[in-house]
C-alpha positions as CSV (number, residue, x, y, z in Angstrom):
1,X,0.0,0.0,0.0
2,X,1.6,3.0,-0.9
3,X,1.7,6.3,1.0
4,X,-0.5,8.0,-1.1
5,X,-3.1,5.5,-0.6
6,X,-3.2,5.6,3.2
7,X,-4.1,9.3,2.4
8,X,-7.7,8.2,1.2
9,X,-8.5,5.3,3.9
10,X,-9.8,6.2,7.7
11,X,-7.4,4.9,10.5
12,X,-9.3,2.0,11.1
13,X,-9.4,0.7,7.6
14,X,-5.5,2.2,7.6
15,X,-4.6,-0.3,10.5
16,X,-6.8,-3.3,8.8
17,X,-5.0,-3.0,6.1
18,X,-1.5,-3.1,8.2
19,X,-3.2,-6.0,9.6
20,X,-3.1,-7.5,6.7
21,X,0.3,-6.8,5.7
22,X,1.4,-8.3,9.2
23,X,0.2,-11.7,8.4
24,X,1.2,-11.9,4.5
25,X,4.7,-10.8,6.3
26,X,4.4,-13.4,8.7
27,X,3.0,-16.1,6.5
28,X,6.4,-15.6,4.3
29,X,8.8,-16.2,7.2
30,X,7.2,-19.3,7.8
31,X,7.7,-20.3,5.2
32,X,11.3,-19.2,5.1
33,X,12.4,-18.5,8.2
34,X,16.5,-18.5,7.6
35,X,15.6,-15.2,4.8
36,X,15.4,-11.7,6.7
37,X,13.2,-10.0,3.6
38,X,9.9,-11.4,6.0
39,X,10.8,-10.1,8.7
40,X,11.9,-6.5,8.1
41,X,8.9,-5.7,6.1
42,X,7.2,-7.4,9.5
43,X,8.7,-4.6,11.2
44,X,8.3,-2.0,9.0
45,X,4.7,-3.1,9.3
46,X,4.8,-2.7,12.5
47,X,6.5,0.6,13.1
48,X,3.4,1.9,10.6
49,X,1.2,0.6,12.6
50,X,2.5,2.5,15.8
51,X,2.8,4.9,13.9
52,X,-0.6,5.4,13.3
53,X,-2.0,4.7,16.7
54,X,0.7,7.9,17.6
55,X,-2.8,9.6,16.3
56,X,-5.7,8.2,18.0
57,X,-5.4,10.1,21.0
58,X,-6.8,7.6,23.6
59,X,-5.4,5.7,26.7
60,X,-6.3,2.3,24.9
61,X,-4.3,3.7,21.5
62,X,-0.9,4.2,23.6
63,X,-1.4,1.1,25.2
64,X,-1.7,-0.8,22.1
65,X,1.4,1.0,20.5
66,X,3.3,0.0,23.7
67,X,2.4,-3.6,23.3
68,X,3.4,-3.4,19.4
69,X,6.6,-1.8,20.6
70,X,7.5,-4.2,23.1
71,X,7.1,-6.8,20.6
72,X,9.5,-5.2,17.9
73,X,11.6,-5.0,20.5
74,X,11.9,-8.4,21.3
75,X,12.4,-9.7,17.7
76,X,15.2,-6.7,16.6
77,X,17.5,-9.0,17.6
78,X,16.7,-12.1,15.5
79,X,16.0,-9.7,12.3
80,X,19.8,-8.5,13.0
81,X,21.1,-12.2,12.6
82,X,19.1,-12.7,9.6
83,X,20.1,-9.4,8.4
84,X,23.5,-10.4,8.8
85,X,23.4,-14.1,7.1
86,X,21.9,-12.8,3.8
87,X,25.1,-10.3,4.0
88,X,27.1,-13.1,4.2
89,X,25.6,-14.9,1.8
90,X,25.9,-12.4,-0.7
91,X,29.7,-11.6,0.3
92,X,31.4,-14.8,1.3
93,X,32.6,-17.8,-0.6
94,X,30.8,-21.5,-0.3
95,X,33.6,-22.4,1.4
96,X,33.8,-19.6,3.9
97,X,30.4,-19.6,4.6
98,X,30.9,-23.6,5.6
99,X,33.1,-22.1,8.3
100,X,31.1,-19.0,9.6
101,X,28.4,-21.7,9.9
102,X,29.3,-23.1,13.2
103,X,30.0,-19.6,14.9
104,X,27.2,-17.9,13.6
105,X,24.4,-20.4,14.3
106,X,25.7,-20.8,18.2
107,X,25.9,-16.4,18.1
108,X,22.4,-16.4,16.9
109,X,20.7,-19.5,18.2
110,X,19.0,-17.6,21.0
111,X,17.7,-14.4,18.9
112,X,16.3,-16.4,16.2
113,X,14.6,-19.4,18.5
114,X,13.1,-15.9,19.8
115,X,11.5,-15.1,16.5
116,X,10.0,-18.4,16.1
117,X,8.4,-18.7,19.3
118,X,7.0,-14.6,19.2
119,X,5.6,-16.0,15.8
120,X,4.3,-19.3,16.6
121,X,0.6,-19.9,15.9
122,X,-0.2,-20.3,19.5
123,X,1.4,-16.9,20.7
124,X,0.4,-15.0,17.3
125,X,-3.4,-16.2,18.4
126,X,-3.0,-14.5,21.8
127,X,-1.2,-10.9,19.5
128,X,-4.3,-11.1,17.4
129,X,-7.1,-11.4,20.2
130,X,-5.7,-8.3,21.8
131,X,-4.9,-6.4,18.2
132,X,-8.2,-7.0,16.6
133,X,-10.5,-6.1,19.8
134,X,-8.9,-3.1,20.0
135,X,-9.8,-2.6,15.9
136,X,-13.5,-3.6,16.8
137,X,-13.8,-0.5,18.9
138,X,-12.5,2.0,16.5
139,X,-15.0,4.0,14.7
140,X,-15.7,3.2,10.6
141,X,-15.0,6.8,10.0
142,X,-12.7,9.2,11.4
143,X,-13.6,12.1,14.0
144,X,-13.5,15.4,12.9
145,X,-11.4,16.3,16.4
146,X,-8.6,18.6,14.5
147,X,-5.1,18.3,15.3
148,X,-4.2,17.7,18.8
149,X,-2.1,20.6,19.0
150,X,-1.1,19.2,23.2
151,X,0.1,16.4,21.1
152,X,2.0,17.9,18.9
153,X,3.8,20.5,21.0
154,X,4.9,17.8,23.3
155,X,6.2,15.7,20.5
156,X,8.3,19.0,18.8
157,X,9.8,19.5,22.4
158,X,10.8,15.7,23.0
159,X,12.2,16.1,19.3
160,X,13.8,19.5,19.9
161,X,15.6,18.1,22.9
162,X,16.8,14.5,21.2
163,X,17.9,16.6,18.5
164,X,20.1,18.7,20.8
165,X,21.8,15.6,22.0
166,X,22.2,13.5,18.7
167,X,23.9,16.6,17.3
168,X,26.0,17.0,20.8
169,X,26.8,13.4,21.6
170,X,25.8,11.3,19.1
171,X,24.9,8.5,21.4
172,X,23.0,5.1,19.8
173,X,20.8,5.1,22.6
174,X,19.9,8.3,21.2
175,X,19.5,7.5,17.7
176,X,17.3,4.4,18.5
177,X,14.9,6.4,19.9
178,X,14.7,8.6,16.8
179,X,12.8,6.5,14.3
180,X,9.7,6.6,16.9
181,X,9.7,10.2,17.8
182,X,9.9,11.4,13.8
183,X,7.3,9.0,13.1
184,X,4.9,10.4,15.9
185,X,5.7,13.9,14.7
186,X,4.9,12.6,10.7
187,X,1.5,10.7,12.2
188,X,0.0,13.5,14.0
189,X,0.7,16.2,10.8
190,X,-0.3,13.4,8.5
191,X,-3.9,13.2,11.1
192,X,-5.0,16.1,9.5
193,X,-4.6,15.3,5.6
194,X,-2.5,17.6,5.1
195,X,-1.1,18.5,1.7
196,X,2.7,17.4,0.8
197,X,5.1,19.9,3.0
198,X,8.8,20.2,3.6
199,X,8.4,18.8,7.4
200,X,6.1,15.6,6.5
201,X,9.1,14.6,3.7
202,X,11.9,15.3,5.9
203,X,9.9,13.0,8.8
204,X,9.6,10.2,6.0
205,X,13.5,10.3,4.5
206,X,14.6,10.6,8.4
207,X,12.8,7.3,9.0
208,X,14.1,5.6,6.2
209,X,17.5,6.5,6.8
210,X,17.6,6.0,10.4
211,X,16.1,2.2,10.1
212,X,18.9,1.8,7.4
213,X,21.5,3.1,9.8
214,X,19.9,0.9,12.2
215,X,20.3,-2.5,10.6
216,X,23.8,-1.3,9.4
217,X,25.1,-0.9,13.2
218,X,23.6,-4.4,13.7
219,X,25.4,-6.0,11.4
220,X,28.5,-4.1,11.8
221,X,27.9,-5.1,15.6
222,X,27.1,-8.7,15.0
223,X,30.5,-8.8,12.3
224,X,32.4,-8.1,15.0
225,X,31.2,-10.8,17.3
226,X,31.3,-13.2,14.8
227,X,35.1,-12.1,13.9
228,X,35.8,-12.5,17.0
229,X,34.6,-16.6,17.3
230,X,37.0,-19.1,18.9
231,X,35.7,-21.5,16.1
232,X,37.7,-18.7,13.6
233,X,40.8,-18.9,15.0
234,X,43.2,-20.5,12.3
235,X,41.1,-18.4,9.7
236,X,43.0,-15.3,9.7
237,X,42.3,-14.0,6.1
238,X,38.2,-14.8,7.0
239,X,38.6,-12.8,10.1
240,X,40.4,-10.1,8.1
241,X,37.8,-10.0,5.6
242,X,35.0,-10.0,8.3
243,X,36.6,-7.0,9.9
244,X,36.4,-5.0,6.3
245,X,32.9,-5.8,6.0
246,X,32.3,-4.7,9.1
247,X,34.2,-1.4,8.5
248,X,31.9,-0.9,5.4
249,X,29.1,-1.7,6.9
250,X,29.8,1.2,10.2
251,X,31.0,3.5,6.3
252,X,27.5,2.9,5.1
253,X,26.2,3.5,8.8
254,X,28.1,6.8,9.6
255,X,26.9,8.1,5.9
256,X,22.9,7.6,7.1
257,X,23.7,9.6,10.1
258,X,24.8,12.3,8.3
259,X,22.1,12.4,5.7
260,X,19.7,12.3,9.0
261,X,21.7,15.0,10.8
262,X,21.5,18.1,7.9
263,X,17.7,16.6,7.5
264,X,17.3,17.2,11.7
265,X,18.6,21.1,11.1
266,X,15.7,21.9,8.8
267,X,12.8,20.6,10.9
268,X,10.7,23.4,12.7
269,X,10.3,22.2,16.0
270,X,9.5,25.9,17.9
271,X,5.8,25.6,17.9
272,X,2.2,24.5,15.4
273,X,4.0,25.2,12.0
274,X,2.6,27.6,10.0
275,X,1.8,24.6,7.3
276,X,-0.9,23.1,9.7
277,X,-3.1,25.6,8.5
278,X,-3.6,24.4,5.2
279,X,-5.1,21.0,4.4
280,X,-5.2,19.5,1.0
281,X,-7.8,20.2,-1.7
């Protein structure tokens, strides 16, 4: 569904159709579960989702993103892994890969069993009771309630202040939090169909370019660990070549911060922007 298309559909149908992206997404990585492709269009479909409940401002709304958060949380790790083994795939020889094998299935037993058992059709049972009686109580059409302007000046200041830091200390447990807080900011502008603006494209290319920073710092991460195996030992021009790939990979990582950073310095974040007061024709 593209983003034009979510223009035209009320937030309920919006998260239906999210839905129903979840479990095509979910359907695919059972049936391959070793591919990461599944899985990071199942979080992607997730972070839309939250997105989107960012605003519905209700008590029930929050506690539903919260629950879809927690959950993305708990499966980053595992889409990492698989992140990293189609990188390898794609980079290392037959041979090589024979010998990562070992190293990397004990490194990423754990993160992936995780997956499988967040996904199973016993626990995805209990997600869906939850999700879908929360979607039974949404109205068929949206409320004409305007933009919650509380909302939004809250969200500009958290923004305003994680921007300060990112820009002062560039800490990752500041840039993690990023992704959620542009996407709440793009939601509740988006709320009010507005028209295309500078602020609701910025939001969009910061998202994009902080998830891909995201995965790259996994994997650069996750290199690094797997470099580092005892089971690598005698394969010193592996482990050399596992350390360039990881130094690409923090390249390709450092040049999505930057791209995010001069994005950051044009978003107006000192009050209602004076583009909330038009809405598209």
């Amino acid at each position: 569904m593209s983003e034009d298309d979510s223009q035209h559909l009320s937030r309920r149908l919006l998260l239906v159709e999210l839905s129903k992206q979840l479990e095509r997404t979910r359907a695919e990585w059972i049936a391959t579960p070793l591919e990461s492709g599944p899985m990071q269009r199942f979080d992607s479909s997730i972070a839309a989702i939250t997105s989107q409940l960012h605003s519905i401002p209700t008590a029930d709304s929050n506690k539903q993103s919260k629950r879809w958060l927690k959950l993305q949380q708990k499966l980053s790790a595992g889409i990492a892994w698989l992140t990293l083994v189609d990188l390898l795939r794609n980079s290392l020889s037959k041979r090589d890969l024979q010998y990562t094998a070992s190293p990397l299935g004990r490194l990423s037993e754990t993160s992936i069993s995780r997956c499988n058992r967040l996904l199973s059709r016993d626990e995805w049972k209990r997600v869906k009771r939850w999700w879908f009686g929360y979607l039974d109580s949404l109205p068929h059409e949206d409320l004409e309630v305007g933009l919650d302007v509380t909302a939004l000046a809250k969200t500009q200041h958290r923004l305003l202040k994680l921007r300060r830091r990112l820009l002062k200390h560039n800490l990752d447990k500041d840039w993690n939090k990023l992704e959620q807080t542009v996407a709440q900011l793009r939601s509740l502008l988006e709320s009010e169909r507005l028209s295309e603006n500078h602020t609701i494209t910025a939001c969009r290319e910061i998202e994009r370019s902080t998830t891909a920073w995201r995965r790259a710092n996994a994997n650069a991460e996750n290199l690094k660990a797997l470099a580092n195996s005892p089971e690598l030992d005698e394969r010193t021009d592996l482990i050399e070549y596992l350390f360039e790939l990881r130094a690409i990979e923090k390249l390709h990582g450092h040049k999505h911060r930057e791209v995010v950073r001069d994005l950051l310095l044009t978003l107006s974040l000192g009050g209602t922007p004076r583009f909330t007061q038009s809405k598209s024709t």
